[in-house]
C-alpha positions as CSV (number, residue, x, y, z in Angstrom):
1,X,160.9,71.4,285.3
2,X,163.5,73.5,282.7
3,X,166.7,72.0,282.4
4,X,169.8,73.9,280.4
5,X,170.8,71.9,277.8
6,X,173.9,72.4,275.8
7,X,175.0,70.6,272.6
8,X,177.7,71.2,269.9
9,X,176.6,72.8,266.7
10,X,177.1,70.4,263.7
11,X,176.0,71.5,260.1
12,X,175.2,69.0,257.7
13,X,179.1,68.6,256.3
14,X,180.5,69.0,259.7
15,X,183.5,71.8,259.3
16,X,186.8,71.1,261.6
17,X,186.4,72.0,264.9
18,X,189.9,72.9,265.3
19,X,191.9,76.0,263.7
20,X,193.6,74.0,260.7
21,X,197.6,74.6,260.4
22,X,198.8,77.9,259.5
23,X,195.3,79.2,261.6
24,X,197.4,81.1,263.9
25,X,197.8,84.5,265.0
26,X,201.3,84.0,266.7
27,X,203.6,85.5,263.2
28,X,201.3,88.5,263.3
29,X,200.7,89.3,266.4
30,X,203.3,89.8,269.8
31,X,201.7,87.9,272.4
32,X,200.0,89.8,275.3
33,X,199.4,89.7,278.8
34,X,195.6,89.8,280.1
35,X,196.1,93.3,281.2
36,X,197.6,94.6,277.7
37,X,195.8,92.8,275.2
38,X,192.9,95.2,274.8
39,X,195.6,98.1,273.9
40,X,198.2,96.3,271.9
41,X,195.9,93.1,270.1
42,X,194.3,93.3,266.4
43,X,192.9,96.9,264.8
44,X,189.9,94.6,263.3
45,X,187.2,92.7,264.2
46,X,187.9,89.6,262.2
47,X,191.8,89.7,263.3
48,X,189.9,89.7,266.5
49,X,188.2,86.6,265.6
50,X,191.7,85.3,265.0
51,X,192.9,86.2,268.9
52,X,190.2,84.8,269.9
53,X,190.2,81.2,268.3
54,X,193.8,80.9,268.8
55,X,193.7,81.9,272.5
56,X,190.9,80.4,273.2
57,X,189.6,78.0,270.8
58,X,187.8,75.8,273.0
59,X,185.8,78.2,274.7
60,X,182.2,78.5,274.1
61,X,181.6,81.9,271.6
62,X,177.9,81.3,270.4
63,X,174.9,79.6,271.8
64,X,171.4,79.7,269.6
65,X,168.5,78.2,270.8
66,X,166.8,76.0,268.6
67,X,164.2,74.0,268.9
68,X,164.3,74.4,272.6
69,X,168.5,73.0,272.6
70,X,171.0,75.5,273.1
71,X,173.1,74.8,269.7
72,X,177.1,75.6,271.0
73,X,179.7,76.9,268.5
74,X,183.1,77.3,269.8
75,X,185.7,80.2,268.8
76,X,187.8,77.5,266.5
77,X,184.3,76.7,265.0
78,X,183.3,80.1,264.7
79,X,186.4,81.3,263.1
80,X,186.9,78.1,260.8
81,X,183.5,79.1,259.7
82,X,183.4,82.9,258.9
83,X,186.6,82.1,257.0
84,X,185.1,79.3,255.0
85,X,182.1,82.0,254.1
86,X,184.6,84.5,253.1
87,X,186.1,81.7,250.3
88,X,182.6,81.1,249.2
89,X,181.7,84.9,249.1
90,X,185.0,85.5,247.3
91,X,184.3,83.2,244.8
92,X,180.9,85.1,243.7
93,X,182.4,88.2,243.4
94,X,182.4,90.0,246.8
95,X,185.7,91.6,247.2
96,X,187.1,94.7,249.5
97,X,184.9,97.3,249.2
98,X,182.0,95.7,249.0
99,X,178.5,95.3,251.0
100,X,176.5,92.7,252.2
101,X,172.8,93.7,253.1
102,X,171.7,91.7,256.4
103,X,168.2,91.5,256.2
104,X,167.7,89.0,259.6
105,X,166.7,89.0,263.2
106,X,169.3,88.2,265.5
107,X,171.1,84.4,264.8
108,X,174.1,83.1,264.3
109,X,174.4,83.2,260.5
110,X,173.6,87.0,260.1
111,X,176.5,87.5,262.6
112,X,178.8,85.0,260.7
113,X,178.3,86.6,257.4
114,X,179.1,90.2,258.6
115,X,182.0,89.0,260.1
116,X,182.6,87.1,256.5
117,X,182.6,90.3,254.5
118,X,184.5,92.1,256.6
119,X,187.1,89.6,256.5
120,X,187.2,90.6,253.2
121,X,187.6,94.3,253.6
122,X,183.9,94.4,252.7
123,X,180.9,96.3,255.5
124,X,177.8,94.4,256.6
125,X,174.7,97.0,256.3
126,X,172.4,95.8,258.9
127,X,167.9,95.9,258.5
128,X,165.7,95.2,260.6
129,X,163.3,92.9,259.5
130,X,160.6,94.3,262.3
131,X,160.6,97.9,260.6
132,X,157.5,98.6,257.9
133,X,157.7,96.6,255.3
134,X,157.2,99.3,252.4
135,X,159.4,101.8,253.7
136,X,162.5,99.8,253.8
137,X,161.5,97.7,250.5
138,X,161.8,101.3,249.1
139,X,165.3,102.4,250.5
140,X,166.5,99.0,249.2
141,X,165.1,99.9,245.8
142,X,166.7,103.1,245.8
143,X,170.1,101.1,247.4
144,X,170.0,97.8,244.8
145,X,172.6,96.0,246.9
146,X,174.5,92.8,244.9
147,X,174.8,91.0,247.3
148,X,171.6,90.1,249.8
149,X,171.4,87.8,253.1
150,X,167.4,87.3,253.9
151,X,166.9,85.3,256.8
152,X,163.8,83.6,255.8
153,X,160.8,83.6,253.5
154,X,159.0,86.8,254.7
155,X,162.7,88.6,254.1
156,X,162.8,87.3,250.9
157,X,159.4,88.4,249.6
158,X,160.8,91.6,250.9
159,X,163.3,92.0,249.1
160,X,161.5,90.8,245.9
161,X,159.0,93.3,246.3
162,X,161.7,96.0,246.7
163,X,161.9,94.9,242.9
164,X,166.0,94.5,243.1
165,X,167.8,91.3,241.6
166,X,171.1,90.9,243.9
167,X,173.7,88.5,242.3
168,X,173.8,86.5,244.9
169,X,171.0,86.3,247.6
170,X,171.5,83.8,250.6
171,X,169.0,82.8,253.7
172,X,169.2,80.6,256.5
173,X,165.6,79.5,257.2
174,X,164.6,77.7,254.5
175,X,161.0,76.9,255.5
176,X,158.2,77.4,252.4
177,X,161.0,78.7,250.3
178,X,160.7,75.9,248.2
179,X,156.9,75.8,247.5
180,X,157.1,78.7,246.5
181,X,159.3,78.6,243.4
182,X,160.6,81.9,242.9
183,X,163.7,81.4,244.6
184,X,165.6,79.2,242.7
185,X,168.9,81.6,242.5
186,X,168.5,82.0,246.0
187,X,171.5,79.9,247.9
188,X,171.0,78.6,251.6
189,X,173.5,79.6,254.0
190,X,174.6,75.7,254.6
191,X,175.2,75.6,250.8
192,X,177.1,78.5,250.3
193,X,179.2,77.1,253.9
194,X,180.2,74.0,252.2
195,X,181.4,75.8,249.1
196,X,183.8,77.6,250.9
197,X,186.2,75.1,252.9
198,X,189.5,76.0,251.8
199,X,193.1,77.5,251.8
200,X,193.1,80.3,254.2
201,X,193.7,83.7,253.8
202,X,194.5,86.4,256.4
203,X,192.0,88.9,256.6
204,X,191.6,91.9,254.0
205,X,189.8,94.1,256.6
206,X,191.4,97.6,257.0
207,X,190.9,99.7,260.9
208,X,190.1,102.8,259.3
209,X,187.5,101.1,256.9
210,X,183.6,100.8,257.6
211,X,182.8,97.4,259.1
212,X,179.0,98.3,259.7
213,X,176.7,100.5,258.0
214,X,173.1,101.3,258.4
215,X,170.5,103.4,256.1
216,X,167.3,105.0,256.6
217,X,165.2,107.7,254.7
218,X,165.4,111.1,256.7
219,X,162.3,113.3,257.7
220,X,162.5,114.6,254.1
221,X,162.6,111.5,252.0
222,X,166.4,111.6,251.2
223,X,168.4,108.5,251.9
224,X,171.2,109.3,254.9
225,X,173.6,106.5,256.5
226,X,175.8,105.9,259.3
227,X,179.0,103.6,258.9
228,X,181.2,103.0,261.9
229,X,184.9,101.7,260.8
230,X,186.7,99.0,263.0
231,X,188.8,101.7,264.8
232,X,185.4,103.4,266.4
233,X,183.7,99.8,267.1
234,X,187.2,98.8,269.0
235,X,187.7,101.9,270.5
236,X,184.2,102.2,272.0
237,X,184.0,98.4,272.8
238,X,187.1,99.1,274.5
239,X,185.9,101.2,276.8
240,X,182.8,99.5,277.9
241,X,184.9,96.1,278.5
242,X,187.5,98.2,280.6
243,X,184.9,100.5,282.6
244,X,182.3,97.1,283.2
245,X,185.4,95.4,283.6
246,X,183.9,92.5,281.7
247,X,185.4,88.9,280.9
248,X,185.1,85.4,279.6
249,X,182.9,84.7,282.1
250,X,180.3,87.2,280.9
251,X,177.1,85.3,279.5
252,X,174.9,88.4,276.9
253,X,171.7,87.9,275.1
254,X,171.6,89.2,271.3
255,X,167.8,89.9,271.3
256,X,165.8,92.5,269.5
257,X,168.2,95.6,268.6
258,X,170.7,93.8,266.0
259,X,170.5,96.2,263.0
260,X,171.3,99.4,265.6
261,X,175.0,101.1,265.8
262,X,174.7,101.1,269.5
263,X,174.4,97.3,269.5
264,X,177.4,96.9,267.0
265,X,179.3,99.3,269.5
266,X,178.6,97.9,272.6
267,X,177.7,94.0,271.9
268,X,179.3,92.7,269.2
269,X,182.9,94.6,269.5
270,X,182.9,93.6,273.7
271,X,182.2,90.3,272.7
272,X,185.2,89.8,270.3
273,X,187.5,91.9,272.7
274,X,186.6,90.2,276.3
275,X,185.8,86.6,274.6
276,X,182.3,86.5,276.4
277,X,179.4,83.6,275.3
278,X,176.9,85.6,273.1
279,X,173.5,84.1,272.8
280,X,170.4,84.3,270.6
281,X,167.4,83.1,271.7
282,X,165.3,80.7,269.6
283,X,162.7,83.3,268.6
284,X,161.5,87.2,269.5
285,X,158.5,85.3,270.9
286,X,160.8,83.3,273.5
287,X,163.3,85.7,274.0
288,X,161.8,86.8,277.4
289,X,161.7,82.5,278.0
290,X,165.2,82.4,276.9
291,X,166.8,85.1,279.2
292,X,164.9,83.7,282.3
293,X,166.6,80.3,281.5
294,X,169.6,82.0,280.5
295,X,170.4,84.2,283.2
296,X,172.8,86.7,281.6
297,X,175.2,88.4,283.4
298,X,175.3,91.2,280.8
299,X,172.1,92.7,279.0
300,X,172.4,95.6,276.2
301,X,168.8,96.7,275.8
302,X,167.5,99.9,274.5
303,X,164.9,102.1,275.7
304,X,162.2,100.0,274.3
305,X,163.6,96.8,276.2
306,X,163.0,98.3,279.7
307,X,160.1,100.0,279.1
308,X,158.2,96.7,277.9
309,X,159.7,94.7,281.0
310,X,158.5,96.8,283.1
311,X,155.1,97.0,282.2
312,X,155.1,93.4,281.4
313,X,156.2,93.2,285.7
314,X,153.2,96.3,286.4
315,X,150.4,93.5,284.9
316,X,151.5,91.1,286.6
317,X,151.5,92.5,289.9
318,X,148.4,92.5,293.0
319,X,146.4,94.8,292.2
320,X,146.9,98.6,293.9
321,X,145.4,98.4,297.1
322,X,145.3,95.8,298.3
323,X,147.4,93.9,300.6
324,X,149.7,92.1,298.5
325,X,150.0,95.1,296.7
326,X,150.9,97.3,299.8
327,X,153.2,94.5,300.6
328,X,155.3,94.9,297.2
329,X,155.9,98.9,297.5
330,X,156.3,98.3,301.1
331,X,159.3,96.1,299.9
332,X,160.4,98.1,297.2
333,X,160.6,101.6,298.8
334,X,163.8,103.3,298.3
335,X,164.5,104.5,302.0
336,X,164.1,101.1,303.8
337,X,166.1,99.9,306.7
338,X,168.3,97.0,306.9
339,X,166.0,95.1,308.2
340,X,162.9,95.6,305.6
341,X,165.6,95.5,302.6
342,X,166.5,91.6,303.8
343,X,162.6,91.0,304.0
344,X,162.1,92.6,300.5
345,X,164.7,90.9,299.0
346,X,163.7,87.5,299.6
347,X,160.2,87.9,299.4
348,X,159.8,90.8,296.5
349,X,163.5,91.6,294.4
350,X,164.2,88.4,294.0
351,X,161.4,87.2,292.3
352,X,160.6,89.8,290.4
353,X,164.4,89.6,289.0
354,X,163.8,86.3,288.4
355,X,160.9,86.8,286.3
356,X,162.6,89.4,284.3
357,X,165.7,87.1,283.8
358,X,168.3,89.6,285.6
359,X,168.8,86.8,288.4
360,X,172.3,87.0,287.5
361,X,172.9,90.0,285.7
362,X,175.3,92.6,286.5
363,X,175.8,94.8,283.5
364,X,172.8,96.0,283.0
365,X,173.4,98.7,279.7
366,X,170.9,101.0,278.0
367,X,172.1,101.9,274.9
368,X,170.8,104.7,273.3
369,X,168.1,107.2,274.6
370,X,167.7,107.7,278.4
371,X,165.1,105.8,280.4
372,X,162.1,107.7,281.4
373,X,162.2,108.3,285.7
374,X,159.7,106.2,286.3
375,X,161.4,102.6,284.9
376,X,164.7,104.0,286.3
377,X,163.3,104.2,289.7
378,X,161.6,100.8,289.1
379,X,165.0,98.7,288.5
380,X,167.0,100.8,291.0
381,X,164.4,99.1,293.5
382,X,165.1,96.0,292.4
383,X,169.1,96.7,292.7
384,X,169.2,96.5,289.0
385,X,171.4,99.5,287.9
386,X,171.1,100.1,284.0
387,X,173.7,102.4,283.0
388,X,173.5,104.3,280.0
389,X,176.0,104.0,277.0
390,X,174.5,106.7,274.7
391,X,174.7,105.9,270.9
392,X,176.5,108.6,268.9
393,X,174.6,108.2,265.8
394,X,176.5,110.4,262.8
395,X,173.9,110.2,259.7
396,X,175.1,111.8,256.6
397,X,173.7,111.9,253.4
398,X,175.4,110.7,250.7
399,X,178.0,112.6,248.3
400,X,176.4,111.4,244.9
401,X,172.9,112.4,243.0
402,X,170.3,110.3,244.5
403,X,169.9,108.9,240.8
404,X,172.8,106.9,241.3
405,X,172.8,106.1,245.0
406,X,173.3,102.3,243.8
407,X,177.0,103.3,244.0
408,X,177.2,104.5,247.6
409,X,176.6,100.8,248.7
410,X,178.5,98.9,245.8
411,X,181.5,99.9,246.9
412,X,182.8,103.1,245.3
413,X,183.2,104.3,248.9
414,X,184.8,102.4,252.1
415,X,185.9,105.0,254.4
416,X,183.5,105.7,257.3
């Protein structure tokens, strides 16, 4: 039997669950109706925070699955807790201009800490952990960020290999970091969270300024990048929210895609505008688990994500020919009557949308490159209709000899 169970987040020095006094966004900000908020509110992401946890503090922001418990964090705990990262990150140095490196799979923390160096007028640059190891270890030689979140031991021998010494270098899973003694400089993420409770400050972030930025080597072997400011990541969140007409009530899955432009675009700003639950699941591995417990009512996949659920469904279906077979495609054809559609549903749809964990969903996005005509057709059987949200990648290489390319990440520049 799987039962949904939800308990509230508590680190090890539990941080107030309520916006302290002075938290409040009601001297900066006119207040706004439900219907003009999304025009008139905040021109960042973490003054969205703000709205947020002073409008509705209560309300569920984050769920993480962990060991099989859906861990709750609240917007007044999410916002009480970026802000307490940004006074620890202040404190070693990071200051406007700068950048973070996010080395992590989805979770909580990697989220946390963008949103913590943005706060103070610093970008995040999201990797993906799941890309070839030797590749990326030698863009973030060429890169030598300061300042280094690693979600776990693999991420750290990563960046260790990538032979760069960050001043400060922060993870989350701690597991065999110890044992292994090379990390003592290293800081875990709880650590670094308890340093920082303090006075609050209003955030540094600027609209125009880069919030996220992401790097790759091009076809060539030069180093290009893409940074999106907090104007584009509003602008085109708020046009998703507005044309999915999307809510509080909206439940999304952060899975595979975190370090992607389209995911920053069309996940993370909806989430701050419409106040939705995001949710990580415990592990890549359980992700597919997670959503089918879940249910989401909003799914941002990419390509990738489709195509794998639907050949996942393909092996698990009769095989072709025979009856149970002819039974499905008799259920899924695209021209049946009322009366085979009913039948199909219950017997066929259903099912199948339960297994794929879109019982509920009703944003289905793509985001990114088109699906190919076969696993379009697929869903549209199922009454599952992924619309796409194209991501408008602009790479550009950067304006300073590649000898010193150190100081394209450090800071120097901040305008995306």
């Amino acid at each position: 039997m799987c039962c949904h169970w939800f308990v509230s987040w508590k680190p090890v020095n539990p941080l107030p669950r309520r916006l302290p006094d002075g938290f409040s966004m009601s001297s900066a900000q006119p207040s706004l109706s439900a219907d003009s908020h999304l025009e008139q509110g905040p021109v960042t992401l973490p003054a969205w925070l703000q709205w947020q946890a002073q409008r509705n503090g209560e309300g569920i922001a984050l769920r993480h699955k962990r060991l099989g418990i859906w861990q709750v964090r609240t917007w007044s705990q999410v916002a009480v807790e970026v802000h307490s990262l940004a006074n620890a990150l202040q404190a070693k140095g990071f200051a406007q201009g700068a950048t973070l490196v996010v080395l992590s799979r989805p979770r909580p923390e990697a989220l946390l800490l963008a949103l913590a160096a943005q706060w103070l007028g610093g970008e995040a640059a999201l990797f993906d952990p799941l890309e070839p190891a030797q590749p990326q270890e030698a863009l973030l030689e060429r890169l030598q960020p300061r300042y280094v979140f690693a979600e776990s031991l693999s991420e750290l021998r990563r960046v260790n290999t990538a032979n760069i010494r960050p001043g400060l270098l922060l993870y989350a899973d701690g597991r065999g970091v110890a044992s292994e003694g090379t990390w003592a400089t290293a800081l875990d993420y709880q650590a670094l969270l308890q340093q920082g409770v303090g006075t609050l400050h209003a955030p540094r972030a600027v609209s125009d300024h880069t919030a996220f930025a992401f790097y790759r080597h091009a076809a060539g072997g030069e180093v290009e990048g893409q940074r999106i400011s907090h104007a584009e990541l509003l602008r085109e969140g708020r046009r998703l929210v507005q044309q999915e007409q999307l809510g509080r009530q909206e439940e999304a899955l952060a899975a595979r895609a975190f370090a992607a432009g389209g995911q920053a675009r069309y996940l993370l700003a909806p989430w701050l505008l419409a106040g939705f639950r995001l949710n990580f699941p415990e592990s890549l591995a359980t992700r597919d688990q997670d959503r089918r417990e879940l249910g989401p009512t909003l799914v941002a996949g990419t390509r990738e994500t489709y195509t794998r659920l639907h050949a996942q469904v393909l092996q698990r279906l009769p095989a072709p020919g025979s009856w149970r077979r002819r039974l499905v495609d008799w259920a899924l054809r695209p021209d049946a009557g009322f009366w085979q559609r009913s039948a199909g549903y219950w017997l066929i749809r259903r099912p199948l949308r339960d297994v794929l964990g879109f019982s509920r969903t009703r944003a289905p996005l793509l985001v990114g490159e088109p699906l190919d005509e076969t696993v379009q057709v697929f869903f549209r059987a199922l009454a599952i209709d992924v619309r796409t949200w194209p991501d408008q990648a602009l790479w550009q290489r950067p304006a300073v000899p590649a000898s010193d390319l150190k100081s394209w990440i450090n800071g120097d520049s901040q305008l995306a």
